[in-house]
C-alpha positions as CSV (number, residue, x, y, z in Angstrom):
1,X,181.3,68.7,67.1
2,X,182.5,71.8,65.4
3,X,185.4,70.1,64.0
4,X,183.5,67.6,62.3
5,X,180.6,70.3,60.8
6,X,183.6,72.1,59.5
7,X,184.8,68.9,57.8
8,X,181.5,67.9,56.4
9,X,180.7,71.9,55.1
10,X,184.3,71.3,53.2
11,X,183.0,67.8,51.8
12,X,179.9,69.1,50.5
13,X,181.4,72.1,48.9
14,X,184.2,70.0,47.3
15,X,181.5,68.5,44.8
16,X,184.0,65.4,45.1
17,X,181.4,62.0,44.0
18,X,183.1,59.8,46.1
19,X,182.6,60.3,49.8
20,X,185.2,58.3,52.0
21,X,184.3,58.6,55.5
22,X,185.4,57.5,59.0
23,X,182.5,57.5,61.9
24,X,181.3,61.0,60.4
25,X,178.6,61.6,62.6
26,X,180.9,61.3,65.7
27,X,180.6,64.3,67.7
28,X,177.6,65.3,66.5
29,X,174.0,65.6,68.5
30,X,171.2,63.6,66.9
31,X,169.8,66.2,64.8
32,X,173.3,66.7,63.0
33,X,173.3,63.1,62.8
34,X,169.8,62.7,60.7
35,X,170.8,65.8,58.9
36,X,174.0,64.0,57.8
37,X,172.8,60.9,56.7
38,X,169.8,62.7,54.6
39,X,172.7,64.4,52.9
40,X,174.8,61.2,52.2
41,X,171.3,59.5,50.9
42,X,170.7,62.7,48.8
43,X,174.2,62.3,47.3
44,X,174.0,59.1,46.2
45,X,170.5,60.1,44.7
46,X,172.8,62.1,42.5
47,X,174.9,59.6,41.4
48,X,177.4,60.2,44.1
49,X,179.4,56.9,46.2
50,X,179.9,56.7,50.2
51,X,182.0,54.7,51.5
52,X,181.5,54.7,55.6
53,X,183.1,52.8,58.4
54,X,180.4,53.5,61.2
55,X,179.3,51.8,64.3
56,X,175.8,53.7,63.9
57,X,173.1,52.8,61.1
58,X,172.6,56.0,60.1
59,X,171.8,56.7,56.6
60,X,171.6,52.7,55.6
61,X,167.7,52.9,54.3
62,X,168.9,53.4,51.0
63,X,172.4,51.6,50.7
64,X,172.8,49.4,48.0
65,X,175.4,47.0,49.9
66,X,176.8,46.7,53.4
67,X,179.4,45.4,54.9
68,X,179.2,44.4,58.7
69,X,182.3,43.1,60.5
70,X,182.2,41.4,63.7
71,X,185.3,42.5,65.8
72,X,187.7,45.8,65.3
């Protein structure tokens, strides 16, 4: 859990507009997990991209494509 915080407090400081993430709420405890994906919806409200390989729907209100595979 701390691990990954640390890693999403160094994404949002990076400014970066493209966001290419790998299960990033993994770890975290349900509030963590809301609180991340109102940040990813918030960055794409600013023009920003994710890009999200996640086995959870969090953060998919306001996506404007998704991709859903059926094994792996």
């Amino acid at each position: 859990g701390q691990r990954r915080r640390a890693a999403i407090a160094k994404l949002l400081v990076s400014r970066r507009p493209l966001w290419l993430l790998d299960e990033p709420t993994a770890g975290l405890d349900k509030a963590s997990e809301e609180r991340f994906a109102r940040l990813m919806t918030q960055h794409c409200g600013e023009g920003g991209i994710v890009i999200a390989a996640t086995h959870l729907p969090l953060g998919l209100d306001g996506a404007q494509a998704l991709v859903m595979g059926e094994t792996g």
